[in-house]
N, C-alpha and C positions, 0 to 999 in steps of 0.2 A: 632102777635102784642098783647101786655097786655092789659088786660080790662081798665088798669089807662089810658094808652096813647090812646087808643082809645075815652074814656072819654073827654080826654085831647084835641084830634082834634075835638071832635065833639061840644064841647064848641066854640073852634076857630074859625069851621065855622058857626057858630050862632054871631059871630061880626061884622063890620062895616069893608069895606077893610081899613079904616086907623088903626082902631084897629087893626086888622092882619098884618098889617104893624109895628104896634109898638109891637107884640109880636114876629116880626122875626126878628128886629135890637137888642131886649132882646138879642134872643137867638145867635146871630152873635157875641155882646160883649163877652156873654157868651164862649164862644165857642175860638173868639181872645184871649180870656185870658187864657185858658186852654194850645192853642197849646205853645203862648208865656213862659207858666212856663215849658211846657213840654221839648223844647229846645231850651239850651241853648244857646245863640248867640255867633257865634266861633271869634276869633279876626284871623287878615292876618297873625299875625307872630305863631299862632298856625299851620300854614299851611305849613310854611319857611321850605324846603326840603324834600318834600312829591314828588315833582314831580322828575325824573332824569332829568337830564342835559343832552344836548339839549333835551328840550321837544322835544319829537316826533321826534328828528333825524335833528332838523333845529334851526340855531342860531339865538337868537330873532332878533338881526337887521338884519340878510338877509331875516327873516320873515317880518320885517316891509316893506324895504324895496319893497319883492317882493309883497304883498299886495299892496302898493303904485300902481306898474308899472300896475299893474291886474286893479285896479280903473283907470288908465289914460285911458287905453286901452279900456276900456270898456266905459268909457265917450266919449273917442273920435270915437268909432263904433257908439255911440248912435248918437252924434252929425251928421253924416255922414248919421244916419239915414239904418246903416246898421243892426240891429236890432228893 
């Protein structure tokens, strides 16, 4: 650790917990604003044929579908009380 930063905490904790509270929402903006410029935010159609067809081997609506049947079945065990 550097003599500055160590300076640096040791001031900190010589404050009031709201003071340190307001010097770590500082450094929080600080910090959101750093990663926000560092990347940039991708849009959906930058993404448009990135995956193959059928993902993973399965067509999205027999995907939905079979998800669907998986949630009935497993509401109606719950209901049943079999889990």
């Amino acid at each position: 650790m550097s003599p500055s930063l160590e300076k640096i905490l040791s001031e900190i904790e010589q404050l009031t917990p709201q003071e340190q509270l307001t010097v770590m929402g500082h450094l929080v903006e600080r910090i959101k604003k750093h990663i926000n410029q560092a990347q940039p935010k991708r849009k959906w159609n930058d993404l448009k044929g990135m995956a193959p067809y059928p993902l993973l081997g399965e067509d999205a609506q027999e995907w939905v579908s079979r998800t669907r049947q998986e949630g009935d079945e497993h509401r109606e065990r719950l209901l049943r009380g079999e889990e």
